[in-house]
KEMARMI-331481 format. One line per 2 residues: number of its first residue (from 0); their letters; for each residue x negated, y, z negated of N, C-alpha, C. Coordinates in pm, 1 decimal. Example, Ala and Ser with C-alpha at 12.3 -4.5 7.8 and 13.67 -1.06 7.14 Angstrom:
BEGIN
0	as	-1319.0 -569.0 -780.0 -1230.0 -450.0 -780.0 -1320.0 -330.0 -780.0 ~ -1285.0 -225.0 -708.0 -1367.0 -106.0 -714.0 -1290.0 3.0 -787.0
This chain:
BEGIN
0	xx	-84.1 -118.0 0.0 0.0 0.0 0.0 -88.3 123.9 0.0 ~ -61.3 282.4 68.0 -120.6 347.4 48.8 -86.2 401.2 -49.7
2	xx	-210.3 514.1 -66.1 -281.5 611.3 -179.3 -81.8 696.5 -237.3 ~ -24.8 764.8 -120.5 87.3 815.4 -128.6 190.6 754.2 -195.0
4	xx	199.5 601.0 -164.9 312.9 529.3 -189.7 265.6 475.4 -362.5 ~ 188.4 472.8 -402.7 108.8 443.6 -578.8 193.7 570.3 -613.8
6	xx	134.1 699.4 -584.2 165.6 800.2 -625.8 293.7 794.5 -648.8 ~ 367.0 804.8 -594.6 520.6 793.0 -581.3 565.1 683.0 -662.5
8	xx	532.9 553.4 -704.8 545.0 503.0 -814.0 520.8 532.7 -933.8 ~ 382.8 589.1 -946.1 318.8 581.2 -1093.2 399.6 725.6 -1108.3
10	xx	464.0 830.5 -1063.1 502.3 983.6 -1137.1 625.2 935.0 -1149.5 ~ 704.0 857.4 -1077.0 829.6 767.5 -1129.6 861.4 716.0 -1218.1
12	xx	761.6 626.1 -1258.2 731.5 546.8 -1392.4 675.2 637.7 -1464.2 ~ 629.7 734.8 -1443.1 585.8 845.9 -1558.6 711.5 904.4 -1631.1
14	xx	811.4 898.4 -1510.1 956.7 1007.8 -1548.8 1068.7 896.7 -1627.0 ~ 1022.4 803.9 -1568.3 1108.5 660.7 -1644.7 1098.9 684.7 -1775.6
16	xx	936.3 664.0 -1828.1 853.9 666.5 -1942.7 940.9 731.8 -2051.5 ~ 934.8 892.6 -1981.0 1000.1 1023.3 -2041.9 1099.9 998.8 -2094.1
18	xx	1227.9 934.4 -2017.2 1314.7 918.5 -2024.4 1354.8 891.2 -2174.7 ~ 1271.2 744.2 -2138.7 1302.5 659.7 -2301.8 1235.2 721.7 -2407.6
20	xx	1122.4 762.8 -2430.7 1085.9 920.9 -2503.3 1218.4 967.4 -2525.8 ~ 1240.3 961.2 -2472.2 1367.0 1104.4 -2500.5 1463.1 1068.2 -2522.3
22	xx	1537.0 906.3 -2537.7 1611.7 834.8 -2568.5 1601.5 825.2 -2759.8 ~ 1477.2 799.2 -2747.4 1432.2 757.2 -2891.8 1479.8 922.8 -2949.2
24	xx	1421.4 969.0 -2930.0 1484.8 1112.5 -2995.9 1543.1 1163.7 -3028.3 ~ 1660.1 1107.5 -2936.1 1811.4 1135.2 -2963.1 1866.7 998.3 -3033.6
26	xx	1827.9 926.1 -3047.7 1853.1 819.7 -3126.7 1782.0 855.2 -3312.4 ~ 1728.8 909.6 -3321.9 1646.1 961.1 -3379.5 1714.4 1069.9 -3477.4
28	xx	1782.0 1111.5 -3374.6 1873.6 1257.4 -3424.2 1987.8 1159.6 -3525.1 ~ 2045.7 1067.1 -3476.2 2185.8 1029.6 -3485.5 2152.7 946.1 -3646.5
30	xx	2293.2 1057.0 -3694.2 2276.5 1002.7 -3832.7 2311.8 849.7 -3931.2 ~ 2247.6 775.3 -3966.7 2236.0 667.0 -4045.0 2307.6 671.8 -4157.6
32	xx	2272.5 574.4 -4255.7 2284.5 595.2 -4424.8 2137.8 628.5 -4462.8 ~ 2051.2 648.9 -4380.0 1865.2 683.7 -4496.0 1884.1 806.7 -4403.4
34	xx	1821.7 870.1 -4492.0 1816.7 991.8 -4481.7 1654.5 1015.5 -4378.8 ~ 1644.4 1087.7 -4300.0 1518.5 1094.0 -4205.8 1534.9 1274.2 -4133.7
36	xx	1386.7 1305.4 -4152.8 1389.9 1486.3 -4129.8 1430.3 1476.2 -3979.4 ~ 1419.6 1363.3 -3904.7 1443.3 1360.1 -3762.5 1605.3 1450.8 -3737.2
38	xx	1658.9 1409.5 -3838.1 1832.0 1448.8 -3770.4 1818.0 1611.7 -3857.9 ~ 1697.3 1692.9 -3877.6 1768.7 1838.7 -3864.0 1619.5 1909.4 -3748.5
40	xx	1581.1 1823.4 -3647.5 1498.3 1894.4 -3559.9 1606.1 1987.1 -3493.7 ~ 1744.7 1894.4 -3467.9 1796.8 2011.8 -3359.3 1914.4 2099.2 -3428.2
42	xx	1859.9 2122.0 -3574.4 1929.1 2265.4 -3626.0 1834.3 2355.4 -3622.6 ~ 1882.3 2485.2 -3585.5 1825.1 2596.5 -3557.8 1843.3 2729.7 -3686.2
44	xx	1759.6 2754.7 -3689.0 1785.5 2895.2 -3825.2 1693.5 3016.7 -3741.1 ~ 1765.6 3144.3 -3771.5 1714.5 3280.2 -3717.1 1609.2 3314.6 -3797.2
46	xx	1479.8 3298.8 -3723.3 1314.8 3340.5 -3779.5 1295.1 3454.2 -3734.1 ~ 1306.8 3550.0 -3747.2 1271.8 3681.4 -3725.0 1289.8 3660.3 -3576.1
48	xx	1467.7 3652.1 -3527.4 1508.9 3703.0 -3396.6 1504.2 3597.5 -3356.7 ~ 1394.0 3441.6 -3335.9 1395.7 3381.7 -3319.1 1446.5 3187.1 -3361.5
50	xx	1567.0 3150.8 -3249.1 1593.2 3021.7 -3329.2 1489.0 2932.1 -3336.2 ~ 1476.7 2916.6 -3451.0 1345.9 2762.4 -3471.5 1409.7 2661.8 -3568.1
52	xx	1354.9 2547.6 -3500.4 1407.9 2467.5 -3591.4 1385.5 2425.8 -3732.0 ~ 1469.0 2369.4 -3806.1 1433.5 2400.6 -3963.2 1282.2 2342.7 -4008.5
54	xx	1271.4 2213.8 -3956.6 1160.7 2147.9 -3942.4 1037.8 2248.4 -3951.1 ~ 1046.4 2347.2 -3865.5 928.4 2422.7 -3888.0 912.1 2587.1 -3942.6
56	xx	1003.7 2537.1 -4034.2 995.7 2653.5 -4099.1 1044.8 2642.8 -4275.3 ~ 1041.0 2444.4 -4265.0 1016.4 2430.1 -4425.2 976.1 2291.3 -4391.4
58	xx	890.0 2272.8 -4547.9 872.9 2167.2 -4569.8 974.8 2083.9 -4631.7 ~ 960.4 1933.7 -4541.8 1104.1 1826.4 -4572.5 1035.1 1701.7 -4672.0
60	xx	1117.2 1707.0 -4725.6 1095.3 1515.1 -4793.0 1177.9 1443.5 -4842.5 ~ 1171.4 1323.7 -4862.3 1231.3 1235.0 -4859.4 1210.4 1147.1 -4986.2
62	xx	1244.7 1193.6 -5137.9 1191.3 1109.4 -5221.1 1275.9 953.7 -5234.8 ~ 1369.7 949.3 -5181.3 1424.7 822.7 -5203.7 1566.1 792.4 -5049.4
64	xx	1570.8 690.9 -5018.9 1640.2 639.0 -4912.6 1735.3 759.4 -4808.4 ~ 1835.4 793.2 -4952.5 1957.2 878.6 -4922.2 1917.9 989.3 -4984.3
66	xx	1835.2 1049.8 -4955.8 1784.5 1197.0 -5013.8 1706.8 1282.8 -4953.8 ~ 1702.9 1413.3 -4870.0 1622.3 1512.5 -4815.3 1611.6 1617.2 -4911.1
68	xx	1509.2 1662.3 -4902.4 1457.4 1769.2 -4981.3 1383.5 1927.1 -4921.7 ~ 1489.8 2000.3 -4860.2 1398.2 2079.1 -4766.0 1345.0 2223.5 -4857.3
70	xx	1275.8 2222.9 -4839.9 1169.9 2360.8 -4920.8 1111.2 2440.0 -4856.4 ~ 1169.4 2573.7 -4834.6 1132.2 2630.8 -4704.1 1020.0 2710.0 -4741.0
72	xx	946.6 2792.0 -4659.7 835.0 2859.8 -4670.6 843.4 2971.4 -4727.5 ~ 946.8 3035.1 -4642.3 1010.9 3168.7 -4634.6 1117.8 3186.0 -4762.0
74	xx	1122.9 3179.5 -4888.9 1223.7 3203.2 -5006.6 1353.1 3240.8 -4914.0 ~ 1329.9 3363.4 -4852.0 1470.7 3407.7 -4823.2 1555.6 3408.5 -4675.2
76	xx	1489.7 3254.8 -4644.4 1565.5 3172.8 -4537.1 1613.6 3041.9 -4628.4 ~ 1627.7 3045.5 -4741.2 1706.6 2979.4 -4795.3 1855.5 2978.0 -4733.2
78	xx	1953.6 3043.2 -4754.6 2083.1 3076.3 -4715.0 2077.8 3053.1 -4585.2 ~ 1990.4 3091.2 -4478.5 2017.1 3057.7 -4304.0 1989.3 2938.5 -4330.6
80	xx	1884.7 2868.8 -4360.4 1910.4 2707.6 -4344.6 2059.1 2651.6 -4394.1 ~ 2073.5 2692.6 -4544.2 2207.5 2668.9 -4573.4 2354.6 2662.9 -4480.7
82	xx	2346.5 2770.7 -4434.1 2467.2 2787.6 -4342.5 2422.8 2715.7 -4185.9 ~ 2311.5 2677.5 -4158.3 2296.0 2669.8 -4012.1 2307.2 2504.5 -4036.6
84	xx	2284.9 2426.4 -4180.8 2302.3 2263.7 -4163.8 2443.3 2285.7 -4219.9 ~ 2582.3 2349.1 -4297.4 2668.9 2336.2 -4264.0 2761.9 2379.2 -4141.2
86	xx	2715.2 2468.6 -4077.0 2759.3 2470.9 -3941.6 2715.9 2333.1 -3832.0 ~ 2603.1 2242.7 -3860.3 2591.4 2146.2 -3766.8 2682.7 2040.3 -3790.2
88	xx	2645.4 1947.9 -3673.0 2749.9 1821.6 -3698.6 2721.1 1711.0 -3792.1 ~ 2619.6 1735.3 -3863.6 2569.7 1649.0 -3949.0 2675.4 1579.5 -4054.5
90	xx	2748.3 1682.7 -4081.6 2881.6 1622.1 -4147.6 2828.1 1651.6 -4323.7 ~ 2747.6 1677.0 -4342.8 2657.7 1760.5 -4489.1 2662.3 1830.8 -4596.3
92	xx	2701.8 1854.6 -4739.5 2703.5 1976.4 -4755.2 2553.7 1984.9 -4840.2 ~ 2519.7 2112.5 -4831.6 2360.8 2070.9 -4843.4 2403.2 2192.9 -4977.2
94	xx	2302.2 2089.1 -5086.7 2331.1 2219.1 -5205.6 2207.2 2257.7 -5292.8 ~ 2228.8 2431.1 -5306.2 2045.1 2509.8 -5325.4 2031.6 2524.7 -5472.8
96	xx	1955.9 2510.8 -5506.4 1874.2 2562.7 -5644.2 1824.3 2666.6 -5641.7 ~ 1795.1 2743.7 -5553.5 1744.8 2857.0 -5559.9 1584.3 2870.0 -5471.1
98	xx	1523.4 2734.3 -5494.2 1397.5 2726.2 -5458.3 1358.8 2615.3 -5337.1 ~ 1507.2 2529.0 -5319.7 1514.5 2398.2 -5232.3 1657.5 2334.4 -5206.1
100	xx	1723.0 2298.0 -5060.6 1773.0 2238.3 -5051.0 1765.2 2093.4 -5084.5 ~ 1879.0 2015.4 -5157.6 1927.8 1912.0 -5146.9 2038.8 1858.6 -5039.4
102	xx	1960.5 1737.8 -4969.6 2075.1 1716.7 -4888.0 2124.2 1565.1 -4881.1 ~ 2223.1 1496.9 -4960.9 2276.6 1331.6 -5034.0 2294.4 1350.7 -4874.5
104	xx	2277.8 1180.2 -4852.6 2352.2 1115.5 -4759.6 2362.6 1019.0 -4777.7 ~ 2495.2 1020.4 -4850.0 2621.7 919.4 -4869.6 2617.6 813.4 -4730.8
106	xx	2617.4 689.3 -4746.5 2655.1 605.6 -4650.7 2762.3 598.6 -4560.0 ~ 2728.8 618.7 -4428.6 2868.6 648.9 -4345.5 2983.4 526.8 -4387.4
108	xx	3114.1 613.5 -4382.2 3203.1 499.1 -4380.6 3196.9 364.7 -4212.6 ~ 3296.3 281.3 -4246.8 3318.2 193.8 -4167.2 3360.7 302.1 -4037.0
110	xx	3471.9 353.5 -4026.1 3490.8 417.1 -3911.3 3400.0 501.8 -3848.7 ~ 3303.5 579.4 -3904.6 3232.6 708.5 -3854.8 3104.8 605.7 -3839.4
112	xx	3097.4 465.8 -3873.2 2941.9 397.5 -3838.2 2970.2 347.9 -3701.5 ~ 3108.4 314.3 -3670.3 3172.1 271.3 -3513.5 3152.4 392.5 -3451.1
114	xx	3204.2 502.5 -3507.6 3192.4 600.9 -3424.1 2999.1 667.4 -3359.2 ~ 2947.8 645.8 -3417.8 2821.8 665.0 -3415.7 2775.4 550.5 -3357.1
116	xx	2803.6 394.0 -3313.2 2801.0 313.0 -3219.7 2804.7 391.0 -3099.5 ~ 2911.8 431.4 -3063.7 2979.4 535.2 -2955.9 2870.5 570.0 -2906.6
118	xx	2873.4 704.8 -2996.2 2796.3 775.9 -2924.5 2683.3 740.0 -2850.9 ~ 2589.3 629.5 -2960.5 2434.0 586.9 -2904.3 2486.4 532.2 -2818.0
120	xx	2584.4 463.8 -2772.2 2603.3 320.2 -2644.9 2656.8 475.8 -2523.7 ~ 2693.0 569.9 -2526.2 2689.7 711.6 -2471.5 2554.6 736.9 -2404.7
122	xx	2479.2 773.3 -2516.3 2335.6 808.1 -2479.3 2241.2 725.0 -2392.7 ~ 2272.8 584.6 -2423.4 2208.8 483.6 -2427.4 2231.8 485.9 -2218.7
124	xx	2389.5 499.0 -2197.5 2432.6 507.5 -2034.3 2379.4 639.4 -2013.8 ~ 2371.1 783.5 -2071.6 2313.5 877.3 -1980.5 2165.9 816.4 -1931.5
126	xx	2085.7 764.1 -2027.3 1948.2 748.3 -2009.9 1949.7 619.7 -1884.5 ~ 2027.8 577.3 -1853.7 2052.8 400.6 -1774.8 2071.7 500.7 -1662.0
128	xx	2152.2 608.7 -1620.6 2193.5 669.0 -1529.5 2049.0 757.2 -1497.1 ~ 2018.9 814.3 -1588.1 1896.4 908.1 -1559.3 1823.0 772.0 -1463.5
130	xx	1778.2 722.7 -1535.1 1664.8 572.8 -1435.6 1697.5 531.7 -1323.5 ~ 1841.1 518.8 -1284.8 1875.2 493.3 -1199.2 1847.1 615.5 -1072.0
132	xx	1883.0 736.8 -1103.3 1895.3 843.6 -1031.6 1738.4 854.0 -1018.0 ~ 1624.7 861.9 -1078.5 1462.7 863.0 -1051.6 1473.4 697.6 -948.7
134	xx	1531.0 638.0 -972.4 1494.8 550.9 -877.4 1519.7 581.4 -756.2 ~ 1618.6 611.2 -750.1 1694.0 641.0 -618.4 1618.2 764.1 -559.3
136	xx	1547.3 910.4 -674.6 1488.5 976.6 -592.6 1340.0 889.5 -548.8 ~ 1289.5 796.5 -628.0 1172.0 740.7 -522.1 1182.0 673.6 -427.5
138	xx	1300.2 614.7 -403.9 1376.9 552.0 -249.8 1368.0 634.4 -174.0 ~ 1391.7 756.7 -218.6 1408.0 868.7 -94.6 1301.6 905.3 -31.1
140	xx	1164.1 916.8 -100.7 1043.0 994.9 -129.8 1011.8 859.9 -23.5 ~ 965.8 724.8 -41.8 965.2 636.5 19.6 1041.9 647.3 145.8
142	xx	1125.6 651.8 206.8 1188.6 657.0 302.4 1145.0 774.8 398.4 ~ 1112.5 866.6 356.4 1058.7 976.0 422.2 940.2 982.2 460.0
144	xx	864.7 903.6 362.4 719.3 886.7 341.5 703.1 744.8 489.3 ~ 803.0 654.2 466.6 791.2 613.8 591.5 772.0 610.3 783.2
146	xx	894.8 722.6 752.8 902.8 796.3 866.3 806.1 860.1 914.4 ~ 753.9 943.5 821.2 673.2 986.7 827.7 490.2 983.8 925.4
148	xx	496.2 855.8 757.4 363.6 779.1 809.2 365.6 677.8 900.4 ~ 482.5 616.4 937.5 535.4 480.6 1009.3 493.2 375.6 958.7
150	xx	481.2 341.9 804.3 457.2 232.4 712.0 503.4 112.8 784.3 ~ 413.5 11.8 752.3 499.2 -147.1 758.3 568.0 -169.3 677.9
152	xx	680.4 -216.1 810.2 819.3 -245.7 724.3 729.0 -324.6 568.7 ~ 642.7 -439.0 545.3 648.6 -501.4 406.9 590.0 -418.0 289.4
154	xx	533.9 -289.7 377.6 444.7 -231.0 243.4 613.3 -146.4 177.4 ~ 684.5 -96.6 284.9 829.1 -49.7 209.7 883.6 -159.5 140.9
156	xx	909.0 -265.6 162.0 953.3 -376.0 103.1 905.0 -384.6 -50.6 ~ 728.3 -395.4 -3.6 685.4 -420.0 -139.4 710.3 -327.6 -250.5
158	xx	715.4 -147.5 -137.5 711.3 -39.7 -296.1 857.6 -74.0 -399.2 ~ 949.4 -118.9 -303.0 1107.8 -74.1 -296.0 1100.9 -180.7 -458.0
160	xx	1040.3 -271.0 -399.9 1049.8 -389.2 -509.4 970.2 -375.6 -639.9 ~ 902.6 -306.0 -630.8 786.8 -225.1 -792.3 876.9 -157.8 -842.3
162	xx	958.7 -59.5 -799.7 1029.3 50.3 -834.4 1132.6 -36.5 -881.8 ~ 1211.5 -146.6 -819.1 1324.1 -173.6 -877.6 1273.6 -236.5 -1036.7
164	xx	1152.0 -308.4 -997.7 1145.3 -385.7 -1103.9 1082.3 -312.2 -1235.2 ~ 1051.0 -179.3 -1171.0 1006.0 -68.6 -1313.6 1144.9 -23.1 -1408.2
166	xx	1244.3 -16.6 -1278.5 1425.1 17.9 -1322.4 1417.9 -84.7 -1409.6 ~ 1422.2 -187.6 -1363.0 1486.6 -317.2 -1444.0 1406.9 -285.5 -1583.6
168	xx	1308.5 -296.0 -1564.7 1205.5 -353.3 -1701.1 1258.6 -174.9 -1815.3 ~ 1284.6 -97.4 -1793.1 1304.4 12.7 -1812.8 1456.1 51.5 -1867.4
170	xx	1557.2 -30.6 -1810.6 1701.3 -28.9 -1834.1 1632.4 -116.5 -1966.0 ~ 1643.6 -253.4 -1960.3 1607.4 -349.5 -2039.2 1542.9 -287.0 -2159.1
172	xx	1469.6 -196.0 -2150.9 1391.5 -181.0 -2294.3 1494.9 -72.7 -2346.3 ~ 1582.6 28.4 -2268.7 1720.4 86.8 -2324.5 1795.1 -0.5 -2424.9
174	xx	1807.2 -113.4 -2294.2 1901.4 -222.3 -2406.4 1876.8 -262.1 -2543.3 ~ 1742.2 -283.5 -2502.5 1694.2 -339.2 -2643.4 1690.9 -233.7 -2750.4
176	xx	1649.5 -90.0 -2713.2 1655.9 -0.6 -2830.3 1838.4 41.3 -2854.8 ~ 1906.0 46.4 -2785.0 2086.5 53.3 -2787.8 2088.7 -97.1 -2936.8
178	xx	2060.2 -212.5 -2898.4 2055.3 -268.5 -2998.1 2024.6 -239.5 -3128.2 ~ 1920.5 -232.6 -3124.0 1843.5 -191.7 -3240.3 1882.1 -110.9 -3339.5
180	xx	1946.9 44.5 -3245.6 1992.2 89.0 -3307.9 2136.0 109.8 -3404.1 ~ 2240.9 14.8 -3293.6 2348.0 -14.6 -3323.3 2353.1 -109.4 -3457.4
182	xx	2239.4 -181.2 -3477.4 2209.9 -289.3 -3582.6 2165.4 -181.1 -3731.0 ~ 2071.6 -64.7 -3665.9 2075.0 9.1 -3784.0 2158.0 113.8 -3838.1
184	xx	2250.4 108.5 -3755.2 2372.7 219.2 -3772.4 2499.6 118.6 -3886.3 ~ 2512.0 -1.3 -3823.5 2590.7 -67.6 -3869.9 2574.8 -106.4 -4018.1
186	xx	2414.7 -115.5 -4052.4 2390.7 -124.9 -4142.4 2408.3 -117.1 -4297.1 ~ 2468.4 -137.4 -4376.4 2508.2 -75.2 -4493.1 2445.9 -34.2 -4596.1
């Protein structure tokens, strides 16, 4: 195969890669019964004009399973964190001492742990769709690249068949993390 047609695989499988990166993340976000600083990256608090996320603009911990502890830098972004994790969907009420949020997380009930199935088996198809659609743009890239160069028909054959089997191997490891996570959601 030529130099062009690698290329066109390996930035494919680079974007595949991403993908699931970015699967985990949002899996990541989605709230459990243990408590993890992952699910307040995508709350935002006003830093002088700017939204940042809480993450970096206090220190978090975790002394025990169902327990966050956020301690911000700034004393008097106390209250914006406050109001910006009860405005999220976290479902939370986060309560201050003056010097640190506390934030319990109570074990989801039975219904809201189905419901949070949902969503990840949601996420789980945008990311199956994303792979699919990078596949399909390296079909294209390939196809043009043919014309182009006037490839043998088997070296198209062969790319067509790397790419599917990067899809496959790539859906498949979705699946397996959709599992995984559904097993730790369900969890009690």
């Amino acid at each position: 195969m030529s130099a062009s047609v690698d290329n066109i695989i390996t930035s494919h499988e680079g974007l595949m890669s991403k993908t699931l990166d970015n699967l985990a993340q949002e899996f990541a976000s989605v709230r459990t019964g243990r408590a993890s600083a992952a699910m307040l990256e995508r709350i935002n608090v006003d830093y002088y004009g700017t939204a940042t996320p809480v993450t970096q603009v206090a220190g978090i911990k975790s002394p025990e399973a169902h327990l966050l502890i956020i301690e911000p830098w700034d004393k008097s972004l106390l209250k914006d964190i406050e109001k910006a994790i009860l405005a999220s969907d976290l479902g939370i009420t986060p309560s201050s001492d003056g010097n640190m949020i506390r934030l319990p997380f109570p074990p989801p009930t039975e219904e809201r742990r189905k419901e949070l199935v949902k969503q990840c088996r949601t996420m789980a198809e945008d990311a199956k769709v994303s792979i699919r659609n990078i596949r399909r743009d390296a079909n294209t890239k390939l196809e043009r690249l043919i014309k182009d160069e006037s490839l043998p028909k088997d070296d198209e054959h062969r790319a067509e068949e790397k790419i599917q089997k990067l899809t496959d191997l790539h859906v498949e490891k979705i699946n397996q993390a959709l599992k995984n996570k559904e097993a730790e959601v369900m969890e009690v």
